[in-house]
N, C-alpha and C positions, 0 to 999 in steps of 0.2 A: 605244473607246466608254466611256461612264463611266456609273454604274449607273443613270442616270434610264432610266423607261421610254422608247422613241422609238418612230417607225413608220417601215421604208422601204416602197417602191412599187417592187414588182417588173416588169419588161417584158418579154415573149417576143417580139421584133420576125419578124414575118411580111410579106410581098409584100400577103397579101390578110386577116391577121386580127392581132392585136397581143394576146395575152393579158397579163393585170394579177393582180399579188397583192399582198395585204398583209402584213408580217412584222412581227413583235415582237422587238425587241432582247433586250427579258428572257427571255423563252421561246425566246427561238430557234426559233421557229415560223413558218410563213406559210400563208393561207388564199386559197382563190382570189378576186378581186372580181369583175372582166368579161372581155370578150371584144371589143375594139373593131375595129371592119372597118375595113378599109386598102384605100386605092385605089395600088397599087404603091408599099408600104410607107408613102403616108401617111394618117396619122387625119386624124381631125377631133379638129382639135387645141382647141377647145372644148370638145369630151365629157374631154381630157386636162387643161383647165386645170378642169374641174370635178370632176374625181378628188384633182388637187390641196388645191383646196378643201375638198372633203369630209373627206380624210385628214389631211391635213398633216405630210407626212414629212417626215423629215430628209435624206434622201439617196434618188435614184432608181437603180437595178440596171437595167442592160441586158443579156441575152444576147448574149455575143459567140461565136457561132457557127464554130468553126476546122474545119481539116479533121480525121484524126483525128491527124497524125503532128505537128499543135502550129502547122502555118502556117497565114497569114490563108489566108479563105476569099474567093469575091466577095461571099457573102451577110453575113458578119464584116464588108465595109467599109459596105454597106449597114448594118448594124444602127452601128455606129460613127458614121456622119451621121445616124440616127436621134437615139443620144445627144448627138451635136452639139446637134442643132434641140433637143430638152429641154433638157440647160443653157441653150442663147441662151434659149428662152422663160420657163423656170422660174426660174433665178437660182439652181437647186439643186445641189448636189452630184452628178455623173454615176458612178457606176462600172459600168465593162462586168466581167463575169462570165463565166468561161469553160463556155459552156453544151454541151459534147460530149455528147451522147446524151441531153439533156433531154426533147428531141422524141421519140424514142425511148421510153424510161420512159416519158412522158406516157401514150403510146397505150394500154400496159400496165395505166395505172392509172384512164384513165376512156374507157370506152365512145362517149361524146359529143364527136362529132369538136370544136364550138364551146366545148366546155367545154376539151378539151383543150390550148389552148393556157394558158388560165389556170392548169392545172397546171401546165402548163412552167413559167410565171412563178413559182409554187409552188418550184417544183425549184430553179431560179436562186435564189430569195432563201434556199432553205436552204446550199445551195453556196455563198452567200455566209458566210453564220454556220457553217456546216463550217470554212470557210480561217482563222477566226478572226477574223474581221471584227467 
């Protein structure tokens, strides 16, 4: 990354909810957006192409969900054709993010089971700027 500020758009891909956050390159921060319902893992991918719009990130983060000893999971290959469908739709930049115990932590740190996933997505995009991204 080079020092201009940027935004990516974090995703905590779920069966039945898809948490969103936004992070800041400079800060290395991220804050939670929404909470979008998923009918077996898909959005409506209109309320996504207008997150797009409104933010306008450089690169979108997926949760890729493993088991804990580092192999894929089934729900890892789901979230992975998640990122699929955002690149072909977005034309953005995809990176999956390895999200072990995000969902976990989430719980931890907010009360609200629908908010919860957008802290996940929180998590992920810090786990991103941890790895040095």
């Amino acid at each position: 990354m080079n020092g201009a500020a940027s935004l990516v758009l974090a995703f905590d891909f779920g069966l039945r909810a898809i948490g969103v956050a936004a992070g800041q390159t400079i800060t290395r921060t991220a804050s939670p957006v929404t909470t979008l319902p998923a009918k077996d893992g898909v959005p409506d991918w209109q309320a996504v192409a207008m997150l797009i719009r409104e933010w306008h990130p450089v690169r979108l983060l997926v949760g890729l969900p493993l088991n804990m000893d580092g192999t894929p999971s089934e729900m890892g290959e789901r979230a992975e054709q998640f990122a699929e469908r955002l690149h072909t739709r977005t034309a953005l930049e995809v990176i999956l993010v390895d999200e072990r115990l995000s969902s976990f932590e989430a719980k931890h740190l907010s009360a609200d089971a629908d908010r919860r996933h957008a802290v996940a997505a929180c998590l992920i995009a810090e786990t991103y700027f941890n790895a040095g991204s």
